[in-house]
Backbone as CSV, one residue per row, in Angstrom:
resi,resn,N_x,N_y,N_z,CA_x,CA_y,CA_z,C_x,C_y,C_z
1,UNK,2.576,-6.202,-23.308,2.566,-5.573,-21.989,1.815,-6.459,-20.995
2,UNK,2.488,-6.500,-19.585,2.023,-7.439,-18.774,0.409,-6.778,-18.421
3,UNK,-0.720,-8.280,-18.200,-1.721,-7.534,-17.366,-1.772,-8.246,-16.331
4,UNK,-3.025,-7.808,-15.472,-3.211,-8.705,-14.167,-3.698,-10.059,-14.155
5,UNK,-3.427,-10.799,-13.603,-4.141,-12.541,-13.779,-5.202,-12.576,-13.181
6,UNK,-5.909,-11.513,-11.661,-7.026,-11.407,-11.766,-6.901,-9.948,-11.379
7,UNK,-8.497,-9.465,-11.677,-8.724,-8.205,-11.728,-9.309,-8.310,-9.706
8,UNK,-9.490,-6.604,-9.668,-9.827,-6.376,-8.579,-11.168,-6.739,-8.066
9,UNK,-11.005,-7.385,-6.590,-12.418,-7.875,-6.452,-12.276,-7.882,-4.967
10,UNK,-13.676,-8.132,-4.312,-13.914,-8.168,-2.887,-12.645,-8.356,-1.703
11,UNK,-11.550,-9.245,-2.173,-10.813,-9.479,-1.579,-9.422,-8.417,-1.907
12,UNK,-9.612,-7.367,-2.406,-8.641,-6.388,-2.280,-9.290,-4.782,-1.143
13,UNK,-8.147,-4.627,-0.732,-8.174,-2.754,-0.741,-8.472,-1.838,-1.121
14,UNK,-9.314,-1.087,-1.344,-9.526,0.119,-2.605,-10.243,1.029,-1.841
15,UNK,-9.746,2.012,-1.890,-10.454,3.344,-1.440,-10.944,4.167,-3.272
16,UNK,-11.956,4.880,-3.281,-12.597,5.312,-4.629,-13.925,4.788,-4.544
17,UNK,-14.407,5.312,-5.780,-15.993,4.636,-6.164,-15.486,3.442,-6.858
18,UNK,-16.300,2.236,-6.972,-15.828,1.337,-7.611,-15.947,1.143,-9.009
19,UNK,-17.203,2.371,-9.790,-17.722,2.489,-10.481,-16.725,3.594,-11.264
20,UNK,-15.460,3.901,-10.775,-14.542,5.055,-11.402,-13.738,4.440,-12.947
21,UNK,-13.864,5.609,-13.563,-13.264,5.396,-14.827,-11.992,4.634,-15.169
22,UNK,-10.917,4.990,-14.145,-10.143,4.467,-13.771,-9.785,3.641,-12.400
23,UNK,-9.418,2.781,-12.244,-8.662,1.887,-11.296,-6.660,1.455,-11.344
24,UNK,-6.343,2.248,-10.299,-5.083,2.426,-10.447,-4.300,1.711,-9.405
25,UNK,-3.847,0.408,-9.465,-3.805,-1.145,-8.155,-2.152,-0.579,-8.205
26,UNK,-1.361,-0.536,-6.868,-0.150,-0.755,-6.700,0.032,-2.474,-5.860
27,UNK,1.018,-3.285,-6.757,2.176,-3.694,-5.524,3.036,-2.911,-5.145
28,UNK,3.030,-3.276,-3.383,4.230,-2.502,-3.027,4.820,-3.253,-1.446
29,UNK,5.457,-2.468,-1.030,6.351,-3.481,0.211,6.134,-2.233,1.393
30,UNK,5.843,-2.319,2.392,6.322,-1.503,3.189,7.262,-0.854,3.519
31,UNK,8.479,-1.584,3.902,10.076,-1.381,3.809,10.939,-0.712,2.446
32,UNK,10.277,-0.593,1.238,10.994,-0.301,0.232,11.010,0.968,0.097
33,UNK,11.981,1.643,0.188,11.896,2.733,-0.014,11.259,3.663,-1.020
34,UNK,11.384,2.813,-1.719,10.973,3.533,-3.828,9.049,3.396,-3.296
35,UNK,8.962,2.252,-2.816,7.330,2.637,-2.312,6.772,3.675,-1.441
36,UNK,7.868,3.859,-0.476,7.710,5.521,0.503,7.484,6.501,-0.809
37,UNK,8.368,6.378,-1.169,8.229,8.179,-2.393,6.748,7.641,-2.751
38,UNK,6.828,6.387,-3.604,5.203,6.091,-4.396,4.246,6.824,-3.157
39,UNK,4.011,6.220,-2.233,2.984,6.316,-1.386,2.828,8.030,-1.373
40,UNK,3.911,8.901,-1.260,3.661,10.482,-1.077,3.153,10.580,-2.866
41,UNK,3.722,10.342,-3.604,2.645,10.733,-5.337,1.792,10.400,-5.409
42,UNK,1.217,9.150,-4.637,0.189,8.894,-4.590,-1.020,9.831,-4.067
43,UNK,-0.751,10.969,-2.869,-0.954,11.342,-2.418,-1.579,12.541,-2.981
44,UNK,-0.034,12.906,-3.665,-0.840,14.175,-4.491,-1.740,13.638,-5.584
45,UNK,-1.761,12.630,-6.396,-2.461,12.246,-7.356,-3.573,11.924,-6.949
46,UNK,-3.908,11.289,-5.665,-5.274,11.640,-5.217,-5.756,12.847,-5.249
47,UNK,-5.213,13.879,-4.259,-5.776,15.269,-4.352,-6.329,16.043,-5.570
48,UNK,-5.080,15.586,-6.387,-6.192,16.030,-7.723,-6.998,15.192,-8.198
49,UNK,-7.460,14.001,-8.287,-8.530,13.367,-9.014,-9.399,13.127,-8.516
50,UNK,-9.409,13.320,-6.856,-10.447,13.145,-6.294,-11.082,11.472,-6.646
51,UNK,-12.810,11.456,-6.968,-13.350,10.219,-6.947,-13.498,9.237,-8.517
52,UNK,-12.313,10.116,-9.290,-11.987,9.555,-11.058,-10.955,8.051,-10.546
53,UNK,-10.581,8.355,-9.705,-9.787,7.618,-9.787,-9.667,6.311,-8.360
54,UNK,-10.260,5.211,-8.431,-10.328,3.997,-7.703,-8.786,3.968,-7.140
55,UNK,-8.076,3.725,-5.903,-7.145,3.350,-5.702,-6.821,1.927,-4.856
56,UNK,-6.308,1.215,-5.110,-5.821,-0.406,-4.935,-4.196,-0.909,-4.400
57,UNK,-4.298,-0.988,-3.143,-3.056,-1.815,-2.364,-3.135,-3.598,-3.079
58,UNK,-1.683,-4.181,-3.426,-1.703,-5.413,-2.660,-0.365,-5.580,-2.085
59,UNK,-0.498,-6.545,-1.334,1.362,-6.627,-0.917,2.315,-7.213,-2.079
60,UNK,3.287,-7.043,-1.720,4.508,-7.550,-2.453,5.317,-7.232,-1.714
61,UNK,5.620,-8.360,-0.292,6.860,-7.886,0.433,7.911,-9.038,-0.114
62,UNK,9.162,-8.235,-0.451,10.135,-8.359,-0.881,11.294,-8.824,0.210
63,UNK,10.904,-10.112,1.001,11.483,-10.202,2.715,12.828,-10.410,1.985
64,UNK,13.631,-11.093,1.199,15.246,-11.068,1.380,15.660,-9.815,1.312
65,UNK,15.306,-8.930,0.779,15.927,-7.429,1.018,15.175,-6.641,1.921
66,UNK,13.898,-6.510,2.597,13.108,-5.805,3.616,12.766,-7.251,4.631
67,UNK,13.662,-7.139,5.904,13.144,-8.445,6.959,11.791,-7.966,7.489
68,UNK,11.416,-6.728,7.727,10.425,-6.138,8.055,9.047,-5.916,7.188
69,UNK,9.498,-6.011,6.368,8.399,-6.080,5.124,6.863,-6.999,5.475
70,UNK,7.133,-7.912,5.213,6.368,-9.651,5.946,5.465,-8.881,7.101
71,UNK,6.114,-8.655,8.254,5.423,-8.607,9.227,4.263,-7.000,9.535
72,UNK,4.907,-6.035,9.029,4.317,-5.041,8.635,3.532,-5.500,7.731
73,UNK,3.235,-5.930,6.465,1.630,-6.218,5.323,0.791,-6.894,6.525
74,UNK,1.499,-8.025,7.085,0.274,-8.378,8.205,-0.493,-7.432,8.899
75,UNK,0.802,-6.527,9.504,-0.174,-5.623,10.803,-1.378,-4.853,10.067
76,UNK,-1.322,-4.104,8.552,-2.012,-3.917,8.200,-2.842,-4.573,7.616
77,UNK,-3.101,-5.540,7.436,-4.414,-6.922,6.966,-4.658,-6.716,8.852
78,UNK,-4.393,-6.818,9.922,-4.745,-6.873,10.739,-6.222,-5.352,11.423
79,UNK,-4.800,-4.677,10.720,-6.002,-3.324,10.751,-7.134,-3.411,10.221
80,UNK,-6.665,-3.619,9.218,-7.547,-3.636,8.092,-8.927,-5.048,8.570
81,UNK,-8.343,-5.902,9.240,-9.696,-6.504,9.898,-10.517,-5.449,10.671
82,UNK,-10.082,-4.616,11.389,-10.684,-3.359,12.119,-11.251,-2.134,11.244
83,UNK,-11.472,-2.444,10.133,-11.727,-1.625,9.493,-10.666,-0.238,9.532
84,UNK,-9.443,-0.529,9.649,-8.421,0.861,9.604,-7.199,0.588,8.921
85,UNK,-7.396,-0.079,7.334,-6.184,-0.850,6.545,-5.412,0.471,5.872
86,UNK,-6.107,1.208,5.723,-5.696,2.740,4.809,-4.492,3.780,6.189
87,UNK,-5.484,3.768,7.101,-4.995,4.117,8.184,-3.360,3.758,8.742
88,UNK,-3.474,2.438,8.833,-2.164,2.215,9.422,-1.081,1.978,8.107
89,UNK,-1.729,1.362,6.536,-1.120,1.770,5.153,-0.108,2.777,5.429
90,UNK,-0.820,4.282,5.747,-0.332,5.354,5.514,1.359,5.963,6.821
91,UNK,0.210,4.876,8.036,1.515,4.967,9.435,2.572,4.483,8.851
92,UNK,2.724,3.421,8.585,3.554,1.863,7.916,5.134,3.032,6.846
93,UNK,4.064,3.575,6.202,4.915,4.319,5.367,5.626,5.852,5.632
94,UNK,5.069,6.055,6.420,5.891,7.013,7.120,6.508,7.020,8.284
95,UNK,6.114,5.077,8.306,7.360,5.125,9.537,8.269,3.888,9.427
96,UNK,8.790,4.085,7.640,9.694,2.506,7.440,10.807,2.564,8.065
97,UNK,11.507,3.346,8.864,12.500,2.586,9.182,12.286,2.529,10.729
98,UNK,11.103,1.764,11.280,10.799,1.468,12.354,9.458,0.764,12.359
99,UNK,9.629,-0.712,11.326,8.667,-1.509,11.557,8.642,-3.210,12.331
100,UNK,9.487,-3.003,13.492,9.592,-4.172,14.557,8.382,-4.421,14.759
101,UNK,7.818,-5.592,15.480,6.897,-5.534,15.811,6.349,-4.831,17.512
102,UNK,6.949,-4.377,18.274,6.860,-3.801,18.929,6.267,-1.801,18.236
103,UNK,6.560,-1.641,17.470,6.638,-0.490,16.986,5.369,-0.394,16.226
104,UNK,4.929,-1.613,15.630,3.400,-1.817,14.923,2.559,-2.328,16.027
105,UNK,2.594,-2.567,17.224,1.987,-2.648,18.430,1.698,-0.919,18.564
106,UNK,2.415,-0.143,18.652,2.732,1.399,19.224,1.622,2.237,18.221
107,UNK,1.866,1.338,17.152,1.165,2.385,15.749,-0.501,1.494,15.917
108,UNK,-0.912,0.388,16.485,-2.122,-0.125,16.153,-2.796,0.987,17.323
109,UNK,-2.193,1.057,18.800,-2.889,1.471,19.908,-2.993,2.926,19.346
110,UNK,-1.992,3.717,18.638,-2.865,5.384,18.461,-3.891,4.995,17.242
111,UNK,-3.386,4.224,16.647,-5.279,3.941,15.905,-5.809,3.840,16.660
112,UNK,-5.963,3.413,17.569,-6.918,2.893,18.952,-7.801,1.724,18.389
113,UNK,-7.193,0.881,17.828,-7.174,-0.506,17.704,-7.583,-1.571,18.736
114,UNK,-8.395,-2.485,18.292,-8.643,-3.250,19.712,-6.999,-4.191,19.894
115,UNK,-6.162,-4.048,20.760,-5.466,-4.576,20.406,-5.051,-6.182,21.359
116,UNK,-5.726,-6.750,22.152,-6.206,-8.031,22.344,-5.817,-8.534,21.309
117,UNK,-6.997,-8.295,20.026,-7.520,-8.890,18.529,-5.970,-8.474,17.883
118,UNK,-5.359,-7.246,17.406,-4.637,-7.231,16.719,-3.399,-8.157,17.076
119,UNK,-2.950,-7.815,18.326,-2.159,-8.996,18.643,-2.148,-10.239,18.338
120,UNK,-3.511,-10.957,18.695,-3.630,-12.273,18.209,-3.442,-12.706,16.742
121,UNK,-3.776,-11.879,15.794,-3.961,-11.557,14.711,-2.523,-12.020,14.345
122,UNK,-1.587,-11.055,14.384,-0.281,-11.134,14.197,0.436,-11.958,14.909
123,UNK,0.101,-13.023,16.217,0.817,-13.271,16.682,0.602,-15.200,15.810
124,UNK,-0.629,-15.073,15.336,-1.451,-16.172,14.928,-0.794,-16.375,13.345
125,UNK,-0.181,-15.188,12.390,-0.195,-14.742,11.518,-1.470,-14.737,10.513
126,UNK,-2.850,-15.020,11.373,-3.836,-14.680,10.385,-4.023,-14.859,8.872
127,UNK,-3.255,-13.396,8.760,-3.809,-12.770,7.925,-2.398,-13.098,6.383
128,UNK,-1.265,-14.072,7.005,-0.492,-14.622,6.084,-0.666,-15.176,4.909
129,UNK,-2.079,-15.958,4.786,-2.144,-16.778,3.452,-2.806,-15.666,2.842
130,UNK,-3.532,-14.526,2.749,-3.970,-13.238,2.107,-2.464,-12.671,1.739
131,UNK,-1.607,-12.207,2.544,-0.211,-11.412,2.109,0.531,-12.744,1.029
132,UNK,0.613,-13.686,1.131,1.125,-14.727,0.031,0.827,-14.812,-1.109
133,UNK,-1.021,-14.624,-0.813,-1.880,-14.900,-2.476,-1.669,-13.290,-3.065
134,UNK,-1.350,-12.785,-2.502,-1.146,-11.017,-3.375,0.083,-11.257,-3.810
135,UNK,1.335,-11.493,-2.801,2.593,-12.255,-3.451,2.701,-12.732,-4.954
136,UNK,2.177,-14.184,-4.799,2.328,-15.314,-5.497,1.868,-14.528,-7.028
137,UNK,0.265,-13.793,-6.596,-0.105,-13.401,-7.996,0.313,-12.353,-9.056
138,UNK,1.415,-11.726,-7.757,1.752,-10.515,-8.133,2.956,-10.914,-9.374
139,UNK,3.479,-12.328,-9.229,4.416,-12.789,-9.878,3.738,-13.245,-10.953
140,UNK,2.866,-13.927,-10.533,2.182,-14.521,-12.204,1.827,-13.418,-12.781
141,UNK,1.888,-12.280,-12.142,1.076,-10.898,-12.934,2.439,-10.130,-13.792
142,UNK,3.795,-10.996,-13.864,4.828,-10.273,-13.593,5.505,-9.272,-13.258
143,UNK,4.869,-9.237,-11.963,5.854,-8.281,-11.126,7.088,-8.629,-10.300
144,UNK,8.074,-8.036,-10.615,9.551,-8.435,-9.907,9.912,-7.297,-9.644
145,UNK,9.298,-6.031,-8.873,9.712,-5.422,-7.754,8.721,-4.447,-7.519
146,UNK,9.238,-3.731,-6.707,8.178,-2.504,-5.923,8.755,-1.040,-6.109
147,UNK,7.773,-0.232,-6.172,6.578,-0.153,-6.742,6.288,-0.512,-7.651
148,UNK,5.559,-1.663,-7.846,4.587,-1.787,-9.725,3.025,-1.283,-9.672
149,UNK,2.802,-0.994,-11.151,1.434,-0.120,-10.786,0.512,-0.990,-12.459
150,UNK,-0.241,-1.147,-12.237,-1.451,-1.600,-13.028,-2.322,-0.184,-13.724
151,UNK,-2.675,0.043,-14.537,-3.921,0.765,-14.805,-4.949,0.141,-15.653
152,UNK,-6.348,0.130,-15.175,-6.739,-0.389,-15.544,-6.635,-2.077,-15.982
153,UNK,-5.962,-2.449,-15.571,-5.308,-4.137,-15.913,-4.172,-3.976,-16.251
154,UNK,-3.565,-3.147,-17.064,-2.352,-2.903,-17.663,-1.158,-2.389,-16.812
155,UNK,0.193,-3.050,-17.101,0.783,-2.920,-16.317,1.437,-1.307,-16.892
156,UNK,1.872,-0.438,-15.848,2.256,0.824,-16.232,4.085,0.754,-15.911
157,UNK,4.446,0.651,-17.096,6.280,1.061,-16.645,7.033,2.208,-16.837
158,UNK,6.436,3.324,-16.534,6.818,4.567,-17.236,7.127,5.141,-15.363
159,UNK,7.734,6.343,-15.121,7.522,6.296,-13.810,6.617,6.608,-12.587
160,UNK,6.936,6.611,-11.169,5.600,7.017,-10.453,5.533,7.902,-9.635
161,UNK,5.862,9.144,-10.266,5.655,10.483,-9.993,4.085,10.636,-10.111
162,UNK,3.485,11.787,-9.498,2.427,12.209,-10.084,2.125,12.305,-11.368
163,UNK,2.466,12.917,-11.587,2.838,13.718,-13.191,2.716,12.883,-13.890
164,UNK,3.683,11.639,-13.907,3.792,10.459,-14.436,2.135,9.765,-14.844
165,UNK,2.406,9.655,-13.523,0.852,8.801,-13.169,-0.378,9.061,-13.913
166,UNK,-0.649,10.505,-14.382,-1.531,11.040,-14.706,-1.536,10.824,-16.212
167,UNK,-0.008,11.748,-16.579,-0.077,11.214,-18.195,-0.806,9.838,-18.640
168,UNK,-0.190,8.998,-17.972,-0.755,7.452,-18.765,-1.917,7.147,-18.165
169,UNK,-2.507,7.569,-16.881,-3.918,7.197,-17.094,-4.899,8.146,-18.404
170,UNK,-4.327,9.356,-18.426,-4.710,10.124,-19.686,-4.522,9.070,-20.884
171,UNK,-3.900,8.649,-21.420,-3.340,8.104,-22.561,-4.017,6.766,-22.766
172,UNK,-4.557,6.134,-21.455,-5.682,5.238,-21.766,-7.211,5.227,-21.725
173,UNK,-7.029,6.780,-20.815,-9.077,7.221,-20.939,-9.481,8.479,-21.792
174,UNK,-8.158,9.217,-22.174,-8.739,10.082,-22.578,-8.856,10.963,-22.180
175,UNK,-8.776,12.668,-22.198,-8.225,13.773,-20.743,-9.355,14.189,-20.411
176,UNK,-10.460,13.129,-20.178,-11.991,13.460,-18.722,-10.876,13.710,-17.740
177,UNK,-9.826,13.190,-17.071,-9.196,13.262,-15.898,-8.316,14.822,-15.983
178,UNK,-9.100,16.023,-15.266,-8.459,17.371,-15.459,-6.996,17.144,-14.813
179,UNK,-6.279,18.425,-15.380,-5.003,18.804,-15.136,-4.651,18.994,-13.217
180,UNK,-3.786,18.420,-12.830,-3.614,18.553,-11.756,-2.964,20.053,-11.522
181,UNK,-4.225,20.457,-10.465,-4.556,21.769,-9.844,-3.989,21.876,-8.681
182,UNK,-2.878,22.911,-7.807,-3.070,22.916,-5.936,-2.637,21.612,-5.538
183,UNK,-1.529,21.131,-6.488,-0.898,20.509,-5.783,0.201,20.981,-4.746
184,UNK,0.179,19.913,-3.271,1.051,20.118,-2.369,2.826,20.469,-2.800
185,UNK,3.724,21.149,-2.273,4.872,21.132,-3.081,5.411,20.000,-2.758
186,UNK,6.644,19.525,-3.236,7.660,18.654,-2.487,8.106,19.097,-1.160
187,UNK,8.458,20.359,-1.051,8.244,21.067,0.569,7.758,20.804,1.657
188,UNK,6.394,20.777,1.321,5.197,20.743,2.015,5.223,19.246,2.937
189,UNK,5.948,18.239,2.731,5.409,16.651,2.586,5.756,16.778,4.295
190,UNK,4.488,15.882,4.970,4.831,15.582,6.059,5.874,14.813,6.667
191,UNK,6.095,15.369,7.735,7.386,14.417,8.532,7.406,13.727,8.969
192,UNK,8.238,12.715,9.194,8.347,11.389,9.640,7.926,11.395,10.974
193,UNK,6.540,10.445,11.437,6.339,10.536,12.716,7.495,9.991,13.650
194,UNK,7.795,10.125,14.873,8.249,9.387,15.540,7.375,8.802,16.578
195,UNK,7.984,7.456,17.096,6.582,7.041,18.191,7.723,5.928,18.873
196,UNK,7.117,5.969,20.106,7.312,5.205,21.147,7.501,3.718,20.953
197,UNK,8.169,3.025,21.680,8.209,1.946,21.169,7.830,0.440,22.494
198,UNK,6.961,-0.530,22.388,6.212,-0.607,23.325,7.383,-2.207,23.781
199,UNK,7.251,-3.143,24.426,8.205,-4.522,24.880,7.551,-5.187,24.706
200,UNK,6.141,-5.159,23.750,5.474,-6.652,23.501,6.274,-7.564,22.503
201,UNK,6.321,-8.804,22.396,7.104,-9.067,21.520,6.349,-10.265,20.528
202,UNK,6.418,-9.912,19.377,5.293,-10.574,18.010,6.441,-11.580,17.248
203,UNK,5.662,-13.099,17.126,7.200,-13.665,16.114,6.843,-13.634,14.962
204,UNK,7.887,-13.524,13.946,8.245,-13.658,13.084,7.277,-14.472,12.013
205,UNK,7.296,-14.251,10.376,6.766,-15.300,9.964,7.791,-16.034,9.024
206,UNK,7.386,-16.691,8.104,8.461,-16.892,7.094,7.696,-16.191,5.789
207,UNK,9.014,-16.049,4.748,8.567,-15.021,3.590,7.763,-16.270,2.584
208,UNK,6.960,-15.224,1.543,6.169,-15.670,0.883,6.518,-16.477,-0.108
């Protein structure tokens, strides 16, 4: 079974204690759809585990099939210089089929983003050789598509439902991690924002 080539460290994403039993790292793409659903299980699988469970972004944009992919992981490394990477994470994904860069201009300003900085950021591509080295490693880590999920180092191929999710972190710690309680329904899931769309115009980068 594949593991990671490096483990999680200063230079990743993670919302959790760092000190949690588990650490549960996704690649994923913005644009991919199969990562939209991930991102909502994710959601509920937070709710129930609360602070058991470390959670971990890296990119893996997949630009020959998502053109939008690329430039969206930036805007969020951009946020995410602003301290708001989770924040616009969560915009990004509930608003894939509207990630131009005009439209991640629209989504930095209701963060209320300095956006001078974010602009430059993206217009500079910054924050590109970070979205590459998550890339590149994600391959030596063998990953060849999105969503892939790690636990604990280990790569998880079973699927990424909640439910899912939980079993096999069970199956490698042991059931300290209680039964998911009050979870949201499938019903329940919020709706796709819509938002304005602004005429700044951001170029392009090339894929990883």
């Amino acid at each position: 079974m594949s593991r990671l080539r490096r483990g999680v460290d200063t230079n990743d994403w993670a919302k959790g204690p760092a000190d949690a039993p588990v650490t549960l790292l996704e690649y994923g793409d913005f644009e991919c759809p199969f990562c939209g659903r991930a991102a909502w299980e994710l959601k509920r699988l937070e709710s129930a585990v609360g602070d058991r469970v470390r959670f971990v972004f890296r990119h893996f944009p997949l630009t020959q099939l998502h053109p939008h992919a690329l430039l969206a992981a930036e805007a969020a490394e951009a946020a995410g210089a602003q301290g708001r990477f989770w924040e616009m994470h969560d915009m990004l994904f509930q608003n894939q089929q509207n990630l131009e860069a005009p439209a991640l201009l629209t989504y930095a300003a209701d963060l209320g983003l300095d956006m001078g900085r974010f602009t430059r950021d993206l217009q500079e591509h910054r924050s590109l050789p970070k979205v590459q080295r998550d890339f590149i490693e994600g391959v030596r880590s063998g990953v060849n598509g999105t969503p892939t999920f790690f636990i604990n180092g280990e790569r998880h191929n079973g699927a990424y439902t909640a439910e899912a999710l939980l079993a096999a972190i069970e199956q490698r710690v042991g059931p300290d991690i209680e039964p998911m309680t009050g979870l949201p329904w499938e019903g329940d899931r919020v709706p796709r924002m819509g938002r304005p769309q602004s005429r700044m115009h951001v170029g392009g980068a090339g894929a990883p």
